[in-house]
C-alpha atoms as an extended CHARMM CRD file, in Angstrom:
* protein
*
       103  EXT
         1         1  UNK       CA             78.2910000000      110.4800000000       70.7150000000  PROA      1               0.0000000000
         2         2  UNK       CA             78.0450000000      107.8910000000       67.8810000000  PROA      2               0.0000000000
         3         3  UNK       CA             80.5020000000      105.4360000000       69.7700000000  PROA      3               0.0000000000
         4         4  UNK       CA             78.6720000000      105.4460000000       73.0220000000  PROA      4               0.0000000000
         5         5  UNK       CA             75.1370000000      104.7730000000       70.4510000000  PROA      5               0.0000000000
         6         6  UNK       CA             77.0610000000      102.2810000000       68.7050000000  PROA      6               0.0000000000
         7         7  UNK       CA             78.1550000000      100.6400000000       72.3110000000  PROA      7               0.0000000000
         8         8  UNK       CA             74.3850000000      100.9160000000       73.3480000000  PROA      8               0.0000000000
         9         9  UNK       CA             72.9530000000       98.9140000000       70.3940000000  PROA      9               0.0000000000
        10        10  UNK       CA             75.7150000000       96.1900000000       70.4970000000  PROA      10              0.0000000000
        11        11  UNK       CA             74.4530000000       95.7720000000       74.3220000000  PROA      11              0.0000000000
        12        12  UNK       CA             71.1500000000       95.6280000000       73.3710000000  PROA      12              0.0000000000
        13        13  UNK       CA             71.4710000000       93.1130000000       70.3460000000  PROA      13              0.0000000000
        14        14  UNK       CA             73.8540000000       90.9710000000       72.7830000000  PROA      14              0.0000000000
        15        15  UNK       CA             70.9550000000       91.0190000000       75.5290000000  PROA      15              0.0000000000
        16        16  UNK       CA             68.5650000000       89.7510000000       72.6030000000  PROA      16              0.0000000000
        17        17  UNK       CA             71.2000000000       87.1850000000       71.3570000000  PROA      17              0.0000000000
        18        18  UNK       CA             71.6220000000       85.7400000000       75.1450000000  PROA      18              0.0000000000
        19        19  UNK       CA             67.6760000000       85.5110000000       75.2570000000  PROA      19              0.0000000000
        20        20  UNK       CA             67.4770000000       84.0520000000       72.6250000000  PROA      20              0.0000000000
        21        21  UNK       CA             69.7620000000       81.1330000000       72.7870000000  PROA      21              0.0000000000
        22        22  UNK       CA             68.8200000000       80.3450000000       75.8240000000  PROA      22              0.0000000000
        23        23  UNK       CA             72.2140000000       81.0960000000       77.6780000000  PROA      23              0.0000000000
        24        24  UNK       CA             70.1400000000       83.5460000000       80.4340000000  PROA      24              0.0000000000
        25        25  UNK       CA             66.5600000000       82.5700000000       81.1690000000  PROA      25              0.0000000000
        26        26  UNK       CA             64.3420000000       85.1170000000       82.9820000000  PROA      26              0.0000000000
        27        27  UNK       CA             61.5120000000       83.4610000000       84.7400000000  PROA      27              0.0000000000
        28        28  UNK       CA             58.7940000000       86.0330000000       86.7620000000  PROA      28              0.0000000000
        29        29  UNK       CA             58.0690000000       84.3200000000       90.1540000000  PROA      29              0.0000000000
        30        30  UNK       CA             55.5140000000       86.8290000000       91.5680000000  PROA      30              0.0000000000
        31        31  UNK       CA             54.2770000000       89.6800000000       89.2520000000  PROA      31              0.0000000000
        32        32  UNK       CA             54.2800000000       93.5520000000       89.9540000000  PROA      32              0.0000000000
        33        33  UNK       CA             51.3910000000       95.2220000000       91.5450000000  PROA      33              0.0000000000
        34        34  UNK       CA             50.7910000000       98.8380000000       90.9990000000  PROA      34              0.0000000000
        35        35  UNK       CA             50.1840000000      101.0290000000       93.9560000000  PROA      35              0.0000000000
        36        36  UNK       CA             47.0890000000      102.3820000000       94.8720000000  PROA      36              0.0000000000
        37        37  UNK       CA             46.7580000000      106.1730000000       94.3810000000  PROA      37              0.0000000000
        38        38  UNK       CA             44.6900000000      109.0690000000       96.5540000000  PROA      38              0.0000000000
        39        39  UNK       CA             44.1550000000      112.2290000000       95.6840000000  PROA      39              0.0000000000
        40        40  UNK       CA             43.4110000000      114.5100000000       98.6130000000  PROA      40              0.0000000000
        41        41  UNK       CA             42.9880000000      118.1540000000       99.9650000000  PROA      41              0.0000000000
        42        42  UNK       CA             46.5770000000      117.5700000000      101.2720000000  PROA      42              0.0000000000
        43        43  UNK       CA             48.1470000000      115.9730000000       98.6350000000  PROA      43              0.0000000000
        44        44  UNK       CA             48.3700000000      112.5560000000       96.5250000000  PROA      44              0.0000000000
        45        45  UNK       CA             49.1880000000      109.7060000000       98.4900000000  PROA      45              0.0000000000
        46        46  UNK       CA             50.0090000000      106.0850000000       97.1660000000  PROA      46              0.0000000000
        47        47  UNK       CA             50.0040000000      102.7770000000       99.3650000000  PROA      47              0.0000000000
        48        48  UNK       CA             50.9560000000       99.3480000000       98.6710000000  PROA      48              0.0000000000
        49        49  UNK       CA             51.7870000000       97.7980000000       95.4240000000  PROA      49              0.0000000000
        50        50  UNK       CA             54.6110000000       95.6380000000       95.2300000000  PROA      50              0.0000000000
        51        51  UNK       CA             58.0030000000       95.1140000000       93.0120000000  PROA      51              0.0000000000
        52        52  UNK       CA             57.8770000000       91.8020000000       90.4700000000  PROA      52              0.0000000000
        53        53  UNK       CA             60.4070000000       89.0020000000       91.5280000000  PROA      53              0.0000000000
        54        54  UNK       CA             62.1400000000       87.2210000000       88.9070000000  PROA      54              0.0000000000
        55        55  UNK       CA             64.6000000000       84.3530000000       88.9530000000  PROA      55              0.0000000000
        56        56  UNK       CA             67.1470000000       85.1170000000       86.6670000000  PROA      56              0.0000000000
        57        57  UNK       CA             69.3100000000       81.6960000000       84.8530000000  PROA      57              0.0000000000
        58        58  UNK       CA             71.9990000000       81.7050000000       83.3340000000  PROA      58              0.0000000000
        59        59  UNK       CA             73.7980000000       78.7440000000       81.6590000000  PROA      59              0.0000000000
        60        60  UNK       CA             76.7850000000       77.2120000000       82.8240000000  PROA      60              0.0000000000
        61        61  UNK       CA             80.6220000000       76.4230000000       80.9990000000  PROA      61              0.0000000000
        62        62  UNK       CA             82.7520000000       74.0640000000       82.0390000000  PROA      62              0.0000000000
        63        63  UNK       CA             86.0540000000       73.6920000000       80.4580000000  PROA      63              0.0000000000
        64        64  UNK       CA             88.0070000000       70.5390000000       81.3690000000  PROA      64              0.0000000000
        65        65  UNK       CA             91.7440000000       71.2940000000       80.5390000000  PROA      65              0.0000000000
        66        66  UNK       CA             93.8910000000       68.5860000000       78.5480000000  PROA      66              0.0000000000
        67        67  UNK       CA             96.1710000000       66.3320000000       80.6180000000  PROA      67              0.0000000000
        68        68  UNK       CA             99.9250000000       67.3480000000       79.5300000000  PROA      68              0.0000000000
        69        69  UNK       CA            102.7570000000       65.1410000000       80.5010000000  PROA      69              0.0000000000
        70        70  UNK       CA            105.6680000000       66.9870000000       81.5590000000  PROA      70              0.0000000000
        71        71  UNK       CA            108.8760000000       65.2530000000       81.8390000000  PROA      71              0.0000000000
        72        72  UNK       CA            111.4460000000       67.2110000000       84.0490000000  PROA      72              0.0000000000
        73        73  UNK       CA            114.8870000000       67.9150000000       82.7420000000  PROA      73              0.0000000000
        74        74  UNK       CA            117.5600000000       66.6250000000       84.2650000000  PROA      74              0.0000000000
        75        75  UNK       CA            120.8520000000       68.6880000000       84.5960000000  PROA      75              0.0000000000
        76        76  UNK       CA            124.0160000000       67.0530000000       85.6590000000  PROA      76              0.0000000000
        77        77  UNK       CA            126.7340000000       68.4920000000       88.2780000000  PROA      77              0.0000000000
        78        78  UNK       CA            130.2700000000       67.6880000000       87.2330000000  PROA      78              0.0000000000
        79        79  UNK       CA            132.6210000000       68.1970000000       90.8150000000  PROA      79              0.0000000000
        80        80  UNK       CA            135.5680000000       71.2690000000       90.1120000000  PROA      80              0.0000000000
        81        81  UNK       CA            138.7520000000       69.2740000000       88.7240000000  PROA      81              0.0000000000
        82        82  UNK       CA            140.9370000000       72.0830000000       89.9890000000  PROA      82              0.0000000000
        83        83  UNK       CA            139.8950000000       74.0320000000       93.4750000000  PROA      83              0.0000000000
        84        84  UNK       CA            142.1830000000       76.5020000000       93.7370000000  PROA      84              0.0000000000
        85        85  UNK       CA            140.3020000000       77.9500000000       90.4250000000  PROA      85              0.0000000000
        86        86  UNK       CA            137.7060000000       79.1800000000       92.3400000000  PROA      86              0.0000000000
        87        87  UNK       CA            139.3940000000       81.0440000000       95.5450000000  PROA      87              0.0000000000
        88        88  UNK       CA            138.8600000000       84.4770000000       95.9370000000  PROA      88              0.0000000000
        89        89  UNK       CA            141.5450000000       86.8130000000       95.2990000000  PROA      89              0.0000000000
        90        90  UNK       CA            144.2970000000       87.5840000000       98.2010000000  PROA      90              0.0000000000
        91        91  UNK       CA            143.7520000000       91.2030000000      100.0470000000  PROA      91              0.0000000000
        92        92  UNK       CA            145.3190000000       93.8540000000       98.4220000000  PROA      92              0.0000000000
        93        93  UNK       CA            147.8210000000       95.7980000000      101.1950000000  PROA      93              0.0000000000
        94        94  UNK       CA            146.8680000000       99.2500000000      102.3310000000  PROA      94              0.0000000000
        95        95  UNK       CA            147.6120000000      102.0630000000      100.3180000000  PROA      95              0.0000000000
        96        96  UNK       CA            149.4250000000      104.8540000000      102.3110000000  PROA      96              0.0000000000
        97        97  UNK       CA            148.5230000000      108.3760000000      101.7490000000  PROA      97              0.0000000000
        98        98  UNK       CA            150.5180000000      111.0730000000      102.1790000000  PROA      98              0.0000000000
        99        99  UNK       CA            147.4060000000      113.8960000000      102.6220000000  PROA      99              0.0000000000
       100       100  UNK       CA            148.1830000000      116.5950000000      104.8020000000  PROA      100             0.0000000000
       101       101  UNK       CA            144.5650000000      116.2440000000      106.6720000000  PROA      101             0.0000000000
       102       102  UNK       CA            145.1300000000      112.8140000000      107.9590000000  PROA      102             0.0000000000
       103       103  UNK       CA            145.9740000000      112.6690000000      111.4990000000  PROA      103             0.0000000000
């Protein structure tokens, strides 16, 4: 219970802190209007009134990376000196079985 009051009030103080500097900007474009209430034999009844509109800022960052040179490495291929190092082996011959279920 204390950690989600403790989350709560850092909210809050960061919604003060981005008011404050400026970095969101809250501006009210049309303002509320409260609806008009009747009370009658058959009930209460309410009509019209109207939610406020705001336009809502908020600042802009722009981070421009740095401009990093890369040079590419460069590997060099020497040709095989001897090919017959690299052949695969030769096929080993069959191995005959003397098992009694072969047919």
């Amino acid at each position: 219970m204390r950690g989600i009051i403790l989350i709560l009030i850092l909210l809050v103080v960061a919604a003060i802190a981005a008011l404050a500097t400026g970095l969101i900007n809250l501006d009210v474009v049309r303002p509320a209007a409260a609806p008009k209430v009747e009370v009658t034999g058959n009930g209460i009844t309410a009509r019209g009134g109207q939610a406020p509109a705001i336009r809502v800022e908020t600042g802009k960052v722009q981070v421009k990376p740095p401009e990093i040179q890369v040079t590419p490495r460069r590997d060099e291929t020497q040709p095989a000196t001897a090919p017959a190092a690299n052949q695969a082996a030769p096929a080993q011959p069959p191995v005959a079985t003397t098992d009694s279920t072969q047919r």
